[in-house]
C-alpha positions in Angstrom: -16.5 37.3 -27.8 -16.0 35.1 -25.0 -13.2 35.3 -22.5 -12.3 32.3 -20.7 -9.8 34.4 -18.2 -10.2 32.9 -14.7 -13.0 35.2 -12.4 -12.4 36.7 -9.4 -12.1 34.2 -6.4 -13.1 34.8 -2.8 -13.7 32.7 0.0 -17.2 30.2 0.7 -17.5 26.8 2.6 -19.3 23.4 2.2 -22.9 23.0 0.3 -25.3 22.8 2.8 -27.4 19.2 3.2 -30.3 20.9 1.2 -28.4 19.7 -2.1 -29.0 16.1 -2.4 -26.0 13.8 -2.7 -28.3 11.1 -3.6 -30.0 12.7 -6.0 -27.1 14.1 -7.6 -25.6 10.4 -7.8 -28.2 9.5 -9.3 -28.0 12.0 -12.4 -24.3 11.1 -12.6 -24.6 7.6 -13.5 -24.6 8.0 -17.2 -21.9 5.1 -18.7 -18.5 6.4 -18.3 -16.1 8.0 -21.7 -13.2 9.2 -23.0 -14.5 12.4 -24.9 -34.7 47.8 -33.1 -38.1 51.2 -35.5 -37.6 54.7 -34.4 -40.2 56.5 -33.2 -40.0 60.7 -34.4 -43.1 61.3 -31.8 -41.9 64.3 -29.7 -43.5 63.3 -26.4 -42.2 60.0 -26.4 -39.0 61.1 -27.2 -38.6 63.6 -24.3 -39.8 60.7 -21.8 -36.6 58.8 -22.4 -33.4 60.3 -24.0 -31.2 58.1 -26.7 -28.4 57.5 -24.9 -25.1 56.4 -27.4 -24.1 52.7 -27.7 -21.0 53.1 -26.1 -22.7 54.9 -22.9 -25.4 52.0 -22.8 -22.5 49.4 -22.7 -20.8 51.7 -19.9 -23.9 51.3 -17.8 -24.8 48.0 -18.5 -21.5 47.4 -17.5 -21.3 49.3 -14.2 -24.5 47.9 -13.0 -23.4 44.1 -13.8 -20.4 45.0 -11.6 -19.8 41.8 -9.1 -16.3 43.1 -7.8 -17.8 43.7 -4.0 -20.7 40.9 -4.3 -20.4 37.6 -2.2 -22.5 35.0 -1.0 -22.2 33.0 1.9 -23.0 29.3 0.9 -25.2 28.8 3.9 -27.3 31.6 3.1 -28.1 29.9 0.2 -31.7 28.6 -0.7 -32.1 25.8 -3.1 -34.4 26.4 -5.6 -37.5 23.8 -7.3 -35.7 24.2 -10.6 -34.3 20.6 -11.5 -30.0 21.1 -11.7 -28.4 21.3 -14.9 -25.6 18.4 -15.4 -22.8 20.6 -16.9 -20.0 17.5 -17.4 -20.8 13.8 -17.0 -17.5 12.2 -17.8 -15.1 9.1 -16.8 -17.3 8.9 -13.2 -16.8 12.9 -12.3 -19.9 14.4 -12.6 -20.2 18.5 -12.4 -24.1 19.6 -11.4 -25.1 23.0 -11.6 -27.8 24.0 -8.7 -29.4 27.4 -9.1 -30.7 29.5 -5.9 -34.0 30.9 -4.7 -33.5 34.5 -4.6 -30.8 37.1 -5.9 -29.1 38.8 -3.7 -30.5 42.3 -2.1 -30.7 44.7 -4.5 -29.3 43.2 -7.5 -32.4 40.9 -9.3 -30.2 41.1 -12.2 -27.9 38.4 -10.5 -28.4 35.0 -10.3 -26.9 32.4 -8.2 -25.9 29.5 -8.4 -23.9 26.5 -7.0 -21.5 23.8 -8.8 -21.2 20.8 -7.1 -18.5 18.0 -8.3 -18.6 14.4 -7.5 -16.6 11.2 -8.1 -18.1 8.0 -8.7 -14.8 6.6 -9.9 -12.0 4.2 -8.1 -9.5 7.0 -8.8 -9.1 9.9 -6.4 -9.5 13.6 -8.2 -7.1 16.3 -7.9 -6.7 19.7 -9.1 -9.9 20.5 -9.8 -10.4 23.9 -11.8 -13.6 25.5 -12.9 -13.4 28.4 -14.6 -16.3 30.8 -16.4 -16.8 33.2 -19.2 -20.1 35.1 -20.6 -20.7 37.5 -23.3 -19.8 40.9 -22.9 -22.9 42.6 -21.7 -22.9 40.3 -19.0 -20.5 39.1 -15.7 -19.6 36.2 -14.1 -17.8 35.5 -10.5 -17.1 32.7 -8.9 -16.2 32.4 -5.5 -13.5 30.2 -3.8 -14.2 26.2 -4.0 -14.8 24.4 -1.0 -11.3 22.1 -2.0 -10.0 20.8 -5.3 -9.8 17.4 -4.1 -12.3 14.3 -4.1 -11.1 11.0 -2.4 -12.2 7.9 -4.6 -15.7 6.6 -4.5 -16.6 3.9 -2.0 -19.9 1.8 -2.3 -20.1 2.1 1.5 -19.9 5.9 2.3 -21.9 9.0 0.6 -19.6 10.7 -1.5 -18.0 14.0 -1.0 -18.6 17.4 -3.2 -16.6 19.9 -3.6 -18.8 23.3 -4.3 -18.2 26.5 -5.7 -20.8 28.9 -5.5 -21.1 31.2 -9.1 -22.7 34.5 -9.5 -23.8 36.0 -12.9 -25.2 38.8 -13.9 -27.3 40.3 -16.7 -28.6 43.4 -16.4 -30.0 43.5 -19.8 -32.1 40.4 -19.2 -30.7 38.7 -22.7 -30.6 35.1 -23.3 -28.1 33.3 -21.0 -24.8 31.7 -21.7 -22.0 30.4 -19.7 -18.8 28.8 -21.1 -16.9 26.4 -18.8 -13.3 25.5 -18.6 -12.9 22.6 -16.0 -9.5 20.9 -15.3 -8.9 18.3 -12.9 -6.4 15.4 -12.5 -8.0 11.1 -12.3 -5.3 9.5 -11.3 -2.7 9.9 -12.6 -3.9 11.9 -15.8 -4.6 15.4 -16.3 -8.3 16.3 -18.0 -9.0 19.6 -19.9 -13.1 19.9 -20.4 -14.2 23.0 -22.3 -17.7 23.5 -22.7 -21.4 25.8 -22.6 -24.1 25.9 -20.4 -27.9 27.5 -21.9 -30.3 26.0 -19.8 -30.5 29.4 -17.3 -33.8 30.0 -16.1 -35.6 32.9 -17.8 -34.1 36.0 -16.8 -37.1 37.6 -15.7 -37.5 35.1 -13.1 -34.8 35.3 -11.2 -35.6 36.3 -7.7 -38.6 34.0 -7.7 -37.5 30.5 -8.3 
């Protein structure tokens, strides 16, 4: 079951130049829309007691924790793995930019930056991302860098407004974010609801 309550928010500043604008133009130029066999073997089975379900979940779900985890944006390394477009809609374009390294003692977490851009005439306001992953798993995401994008203008580079996501799995299963993204072009408020499963392997993480 999937939650799409909004995560915990806390405080981060602009994505640094290593994010390419250009680049993400570039991949936001699609046309515009509207739309387990037990083993009885004694010496194994005093290496490693069987723990119940419910305690496994109860540690799985103290070491996912994320409540006193944050991530400066400038300490952030862009990784070589190619960004993930997450929404591509109406000239607003949501990329999804993953990191480098975890943080310092958690190689369960990986992070990640959203960056939204207009390439529309209309300015964007009240921009809302919020996340949700399966149980086993957590998600955080840190304050946005505004909620606002001015209107796009063939002249100047146009601005991002970042956000800077952490998620953990501790477990190392397969990956999967849901998305809730709100925002208002022009004069019309949008409600996008959607999933994200291209993650890099879990196992990876760390070293991307």
């Amino acid at each position: 079951m999937l939650d799409l309550a909004p995560s915990e928010n806390q405080g981060g500043p602009m994505l640094s130049s290593a994010l390419s604008i250009t680049a993400a133009v570039q991949r936001c130029s699609a046309p515009l829309s509207t739309e387990i066999a037990a083993d009885d073997s004694p010496p194994l089975r005093s290496l490693s007691p069987v723990l119940p379900v419910n305690a496994v979940s109860a540690a799985a779900g103290e070491e996912a924790s994320l409540a006193s985890l944050f991530i400066p944006l400038e300490a952030i390394k862009p990784s070589q793995v190619s960004p993930v477009t997450v929404f591509d809609k109406n000239g607003v374009c949501v990329l999804l930019h993953f990191a480098t390294n975890c943080p310092p003692g958690r190689p369960d977490v990986l992070v990640m930056v959203a960056s939204m851009l207009n390439t529309s005439p209309q300015p964007v306001r009240n921009i809302l991302l919020q996340a949700a992953v399966p149980k086993m798993m957590k998600v955080k995401l840190q304050s946005p860098s505004g909620t606002e994008l001015a209107p796009f203008s063939p002249i100047l580079p146009p601005p991002a407004v970042t956000q800077v996501i952490l998620l953990a799995n501790p477990l190392k299963e397969k990956t999967r974010m849901r998305y809730k993204l709100t925002f208002t072009l022009g004069e019309q408020t949008l409600t996008e609801v959607g999933e994200v499963n291209e993650f890099p392997p879990a196992d990876r993480w760390g070293a991307l």
